[in-house]
FIMIDREN-822789 format. One record per residue (C-alpha): residue number from 1; residue in one letter; x, y, z. Coordinates in pm, 1 decimal. Layout:
BEGIN
NUM/A/X/Y/Z
...
END
This chain:
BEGIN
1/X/-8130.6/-3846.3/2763.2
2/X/-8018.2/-3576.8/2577.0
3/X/-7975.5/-3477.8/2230.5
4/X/-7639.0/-3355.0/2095.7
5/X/-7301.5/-3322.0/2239.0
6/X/-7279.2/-3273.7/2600.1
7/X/-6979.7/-3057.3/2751.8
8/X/-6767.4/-3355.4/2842.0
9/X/-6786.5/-3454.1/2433.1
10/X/-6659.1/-3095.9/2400.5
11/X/-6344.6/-3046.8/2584.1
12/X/-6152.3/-3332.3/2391.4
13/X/-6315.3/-3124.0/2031.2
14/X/-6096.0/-2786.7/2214.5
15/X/-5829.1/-2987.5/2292.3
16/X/-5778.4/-3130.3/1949.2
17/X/-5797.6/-2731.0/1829.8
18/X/-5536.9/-2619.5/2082.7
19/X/-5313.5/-2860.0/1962.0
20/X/-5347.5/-2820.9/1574.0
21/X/-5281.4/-2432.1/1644.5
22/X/-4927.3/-2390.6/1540.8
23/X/-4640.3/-2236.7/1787.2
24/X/-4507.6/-1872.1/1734.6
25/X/-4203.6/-1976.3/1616.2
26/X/-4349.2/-2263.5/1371.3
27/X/-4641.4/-1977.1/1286.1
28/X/-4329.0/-1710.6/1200.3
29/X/-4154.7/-1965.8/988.3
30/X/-4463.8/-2106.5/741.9
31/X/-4530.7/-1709.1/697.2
32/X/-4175.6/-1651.3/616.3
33/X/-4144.9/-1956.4/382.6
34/X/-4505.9/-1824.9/203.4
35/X/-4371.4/-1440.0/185.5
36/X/-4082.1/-1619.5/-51.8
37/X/-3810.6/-1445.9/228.6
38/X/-3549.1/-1653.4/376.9
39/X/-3389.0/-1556.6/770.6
40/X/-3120.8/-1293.1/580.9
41/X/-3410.8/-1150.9/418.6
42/X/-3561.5/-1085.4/741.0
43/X/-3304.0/-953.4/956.5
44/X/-3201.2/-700.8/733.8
45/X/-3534.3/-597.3/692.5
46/X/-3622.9/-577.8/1088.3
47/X/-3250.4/-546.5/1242.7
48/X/-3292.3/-817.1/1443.9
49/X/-2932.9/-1049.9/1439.6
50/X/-2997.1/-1382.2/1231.6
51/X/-2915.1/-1568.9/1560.4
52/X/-3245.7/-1427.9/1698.9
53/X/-3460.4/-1512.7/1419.0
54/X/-3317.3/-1878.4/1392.5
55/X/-3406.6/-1901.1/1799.1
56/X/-3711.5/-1716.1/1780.9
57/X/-3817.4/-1972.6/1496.5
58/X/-3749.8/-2277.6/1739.3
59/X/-3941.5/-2122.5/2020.6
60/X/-3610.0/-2059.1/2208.7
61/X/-3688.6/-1681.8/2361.6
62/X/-3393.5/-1695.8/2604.1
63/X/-3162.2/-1523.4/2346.1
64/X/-3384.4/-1244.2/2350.0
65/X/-3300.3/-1097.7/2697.1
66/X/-3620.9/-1071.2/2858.9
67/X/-3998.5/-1107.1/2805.9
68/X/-4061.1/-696.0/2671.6
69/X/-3770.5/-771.8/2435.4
70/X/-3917.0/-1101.4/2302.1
71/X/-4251.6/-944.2/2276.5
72/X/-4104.6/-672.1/2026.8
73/X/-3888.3/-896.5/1803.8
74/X/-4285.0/-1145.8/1816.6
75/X/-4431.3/-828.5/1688.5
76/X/-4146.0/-712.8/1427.7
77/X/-4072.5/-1019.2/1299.4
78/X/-4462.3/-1084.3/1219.5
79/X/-4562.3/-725.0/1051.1
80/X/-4238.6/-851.3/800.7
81/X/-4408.3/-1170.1/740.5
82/X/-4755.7/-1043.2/723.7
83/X/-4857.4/-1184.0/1020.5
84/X/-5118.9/-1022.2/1279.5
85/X/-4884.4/-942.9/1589.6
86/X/-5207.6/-975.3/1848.3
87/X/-5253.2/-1382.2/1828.2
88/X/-4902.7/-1432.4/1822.5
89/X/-4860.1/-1189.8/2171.7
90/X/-5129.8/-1332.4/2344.8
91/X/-5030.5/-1676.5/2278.8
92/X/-4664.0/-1575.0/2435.4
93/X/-4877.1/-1409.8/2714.1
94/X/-5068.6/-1713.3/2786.9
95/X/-4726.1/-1941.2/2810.6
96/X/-4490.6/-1681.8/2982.6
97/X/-4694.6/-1596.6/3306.3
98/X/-4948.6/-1279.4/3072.9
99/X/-4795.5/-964.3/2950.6
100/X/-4511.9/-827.5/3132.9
101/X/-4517.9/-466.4/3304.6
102/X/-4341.4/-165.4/3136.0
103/X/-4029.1/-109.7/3152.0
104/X/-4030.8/270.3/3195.1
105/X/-3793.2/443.0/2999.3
106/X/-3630.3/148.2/2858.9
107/X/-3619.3/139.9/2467.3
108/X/-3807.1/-172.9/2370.4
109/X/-3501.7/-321.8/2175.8
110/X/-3193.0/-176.3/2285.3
111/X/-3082.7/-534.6/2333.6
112/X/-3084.2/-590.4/1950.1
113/X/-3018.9/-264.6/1853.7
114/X/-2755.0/-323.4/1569.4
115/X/-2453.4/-184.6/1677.0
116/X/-2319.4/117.3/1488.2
117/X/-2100.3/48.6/1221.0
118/X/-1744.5/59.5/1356.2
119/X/-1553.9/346.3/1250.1
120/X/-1211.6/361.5/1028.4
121/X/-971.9/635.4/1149.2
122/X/-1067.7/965.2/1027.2
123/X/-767.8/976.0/715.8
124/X/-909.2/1319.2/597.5
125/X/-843.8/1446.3/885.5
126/X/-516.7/1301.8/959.9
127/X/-435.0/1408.1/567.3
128/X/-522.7/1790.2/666.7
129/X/-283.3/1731.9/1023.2
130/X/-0.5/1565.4/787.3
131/X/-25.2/1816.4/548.7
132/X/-1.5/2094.3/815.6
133/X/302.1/1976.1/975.2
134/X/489.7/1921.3/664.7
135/X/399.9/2281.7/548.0
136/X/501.4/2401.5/876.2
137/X/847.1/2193.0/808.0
138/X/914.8/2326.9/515.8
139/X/874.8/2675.6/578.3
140/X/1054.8/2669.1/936.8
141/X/1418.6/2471.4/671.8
142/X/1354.8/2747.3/450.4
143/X/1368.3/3005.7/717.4
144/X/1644.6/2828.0/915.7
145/X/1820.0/2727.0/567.9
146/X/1796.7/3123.3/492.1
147/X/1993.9/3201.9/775.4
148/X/2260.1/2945.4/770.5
149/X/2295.5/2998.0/358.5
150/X/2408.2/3371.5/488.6
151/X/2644.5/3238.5/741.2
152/X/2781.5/3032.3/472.9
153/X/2843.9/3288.3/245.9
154/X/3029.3/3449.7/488.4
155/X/3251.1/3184.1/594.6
156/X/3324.7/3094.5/213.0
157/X/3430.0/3435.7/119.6
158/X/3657.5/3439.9/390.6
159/X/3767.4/3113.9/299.2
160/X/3935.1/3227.4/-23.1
161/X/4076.6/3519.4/158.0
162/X/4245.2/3301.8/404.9
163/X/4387.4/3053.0/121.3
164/X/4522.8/3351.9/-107.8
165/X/4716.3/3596.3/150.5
166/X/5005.3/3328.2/307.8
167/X/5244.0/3229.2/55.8
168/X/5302.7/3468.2/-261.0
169/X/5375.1/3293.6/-594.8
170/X/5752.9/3363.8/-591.7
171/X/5836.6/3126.0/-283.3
172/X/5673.8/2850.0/-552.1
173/X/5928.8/2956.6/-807.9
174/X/6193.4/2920.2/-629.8
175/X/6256.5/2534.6/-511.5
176/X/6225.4/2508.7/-936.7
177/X/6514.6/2703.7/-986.7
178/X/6862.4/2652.4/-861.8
179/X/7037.0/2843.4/-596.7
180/X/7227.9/3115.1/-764.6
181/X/7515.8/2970.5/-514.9
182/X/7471.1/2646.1/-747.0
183/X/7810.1/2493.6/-723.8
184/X/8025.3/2314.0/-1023.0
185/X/7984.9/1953.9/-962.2
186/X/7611.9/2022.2/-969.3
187/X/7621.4/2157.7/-1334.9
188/X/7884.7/1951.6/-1493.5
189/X/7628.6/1670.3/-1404.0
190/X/7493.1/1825.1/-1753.0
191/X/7537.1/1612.5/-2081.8
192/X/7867.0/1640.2/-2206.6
193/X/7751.2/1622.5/-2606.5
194/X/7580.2/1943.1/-2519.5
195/X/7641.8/2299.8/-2463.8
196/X/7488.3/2394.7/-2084.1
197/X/7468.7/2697.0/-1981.4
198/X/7308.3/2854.9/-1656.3
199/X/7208.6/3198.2/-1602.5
200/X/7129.8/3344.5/-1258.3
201/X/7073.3/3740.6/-1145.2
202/X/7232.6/3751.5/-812.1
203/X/7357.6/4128.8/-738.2
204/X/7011.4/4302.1/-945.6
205/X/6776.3/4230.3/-1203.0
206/X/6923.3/4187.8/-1551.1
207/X/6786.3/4197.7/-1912.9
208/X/6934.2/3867.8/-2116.5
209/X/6890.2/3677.9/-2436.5
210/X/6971.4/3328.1/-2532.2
211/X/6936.6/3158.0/-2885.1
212/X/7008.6/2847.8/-3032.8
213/X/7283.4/2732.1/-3301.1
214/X/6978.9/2805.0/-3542.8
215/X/6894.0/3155.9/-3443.4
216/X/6559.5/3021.9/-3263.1
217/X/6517.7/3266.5/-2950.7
218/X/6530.9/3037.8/-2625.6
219/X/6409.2/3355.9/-2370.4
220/X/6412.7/3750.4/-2412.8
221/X/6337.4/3948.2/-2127.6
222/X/6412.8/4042.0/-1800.9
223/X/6552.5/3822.3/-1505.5
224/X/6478.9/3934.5/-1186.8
225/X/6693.9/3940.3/-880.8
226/X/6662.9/3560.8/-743.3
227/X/6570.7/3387.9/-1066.4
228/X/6745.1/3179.0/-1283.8
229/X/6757.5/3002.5/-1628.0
230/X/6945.4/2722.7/-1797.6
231/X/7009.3/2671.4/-2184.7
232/X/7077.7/2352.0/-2361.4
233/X/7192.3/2294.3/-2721.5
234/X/7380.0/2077.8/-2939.9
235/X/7606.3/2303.5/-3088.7
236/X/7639.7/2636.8/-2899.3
237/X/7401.7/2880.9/-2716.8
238/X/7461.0/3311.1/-2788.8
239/X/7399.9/3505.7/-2513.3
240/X/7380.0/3883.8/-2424.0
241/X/7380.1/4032.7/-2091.7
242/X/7226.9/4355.9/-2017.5
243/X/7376.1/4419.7/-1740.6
244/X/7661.9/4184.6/-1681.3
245/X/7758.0/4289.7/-1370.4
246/X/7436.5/4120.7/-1197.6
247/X/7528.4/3800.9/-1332.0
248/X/7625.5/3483.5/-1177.2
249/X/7706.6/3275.4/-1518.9
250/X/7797.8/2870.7/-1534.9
251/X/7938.7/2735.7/-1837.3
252/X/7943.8/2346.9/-1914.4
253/X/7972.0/2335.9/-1523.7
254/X/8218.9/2627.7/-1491.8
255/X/8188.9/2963.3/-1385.8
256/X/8238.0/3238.2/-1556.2
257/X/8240.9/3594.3/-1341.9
258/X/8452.7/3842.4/-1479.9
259/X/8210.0/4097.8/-1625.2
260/X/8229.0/4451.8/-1522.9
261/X/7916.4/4592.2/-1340.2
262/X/7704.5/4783.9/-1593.7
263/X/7827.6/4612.9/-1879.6
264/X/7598.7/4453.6/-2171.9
265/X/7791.2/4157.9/-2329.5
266/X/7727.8/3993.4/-2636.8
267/X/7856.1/3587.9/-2574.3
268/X/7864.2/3246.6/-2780.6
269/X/7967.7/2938.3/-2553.3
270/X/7964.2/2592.8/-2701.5
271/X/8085.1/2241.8/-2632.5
272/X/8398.4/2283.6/-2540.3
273/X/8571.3/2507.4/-2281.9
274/X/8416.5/2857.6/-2193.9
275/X/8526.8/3092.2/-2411.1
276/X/8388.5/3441.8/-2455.8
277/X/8280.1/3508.2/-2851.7
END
């Protein structure tokens, strides 16, 4: 008989400690939970994704990709609790078949490497390119509006030429005054309470006069060959010819053309028949 506990009363004792030894995930957790950090905390602190952690936590390892991956985010995630890595890697060892061979040249967590931040479009450059091609616009309209503003110029000045040279201002006078062949019924459609009388330089250009019953002077100066004018008034209209000859004359819509080429005559017509004063 023996004193004290004999190996058979021992294994049940190491039992009872293998089982009150917490799991890595449960061990990660309480240290979390005492270090005051909560699974955001963490992640941003190791770079491994909050999906990880949360699985990691639960003892789930498949979301890790492999045993040398899960074996890094043990050891990361305890050094930011506090935690000693070695029990923790061991204790993985001992349930996942012992420590996993090396992965030669293999970056231990390029599984949960964050991914780099993705990128905008590069606007400063696309700012400098915009700003290029409208520069480049601009100065290619002002070299191309340079050479078309000539050509414009050009055109325009011709322009005016080509409006000024066909018709001279007489052929505009002319449909305003009557024919010098103007014949009687067309004058005596004047007013009969008034003293008409037309004047028209048919043979040569002729100096005449014409005033009113009041002396005011209706025209003075010189008639040219073609041209014509007509005089209105309510009592009488004095004329002088200066060169009577060149005369085509209507009175009160008849015509008067007995004057001697040359001649300058001094004439009063009024109302009622021609009559030479």
């Amino acid at each position: 008989m023996s004193i004290g506990n004999s190996p058979e009363d021992e294994r049940p004792f190491e039992d009872d400690r293998e089982e009150a030894r917490p799991s890595i995930g449960r061990a990660l957790q309480q240290a979390r939970i005492a270090a005051g950090l909560t699974v955001d905390d963490v992640s941003n602190a190791t770079r491994v994704r909050i999906v990880i952690v949360h699985a990691i936590e639960a003892d789930d390892f498949a979301p890790c990709g492999g045993d040398v991956y899960a074996r890094g985010h043990i050891r990361t995630l305890a050094k930011a609790v506090r935690l000693d890595p070695a029990p923790l890697l061991a204790q993985y060892d001992d349930s996942h078949g012992g420590r996993p061979a090396p992965t030669p040249a293999a970056p231990l967590f390029e599984a949960e490497r964050i991914r780099p931040e993705r990128r905008g479009p590069n606007w400063t450059a696309a700012m400098v390119a915009a700003i290029v091609a409208v520069v480049g616009f601009v100065g290619f309209t002002a070299v191309k509006g340079g050479d078309e503003g000539g050509k414009t110029q050009v055109a325009e000045g011709s322009e005016p030429t080509a409006d000024k040279s066909p018709s001279p201002t007489p052929k505009t006078d002319k449909p305003e005054n009557p024919k010098p062949d103007a014949s009687d019924s067309a004058i005596a459609a004047a007013p009969q309470d008034k003293v008409t009388v037309q004047v028209s330089a048919v043979h040569d250009e002729s100096w005449i006069s014409a005033k009113d019953h009041n002396g005011r002077l209706l025209f003075d100066g010189l008639l040219k060959q073609g041209e014509s004018k007509t005089f209105q008034d309510s009592q009488k209209i004095d004329l002088v010819l200066g060169q009577a000859g060149a005369i085509q004359l209507y009175v009160n819509g008849k015509r008067i053309d007995d004057f001697r080429p040359g001649a300058v005559e001094r004439l009063t017509y009024t109302k009622g028949d021609p009559q030479v004063g």
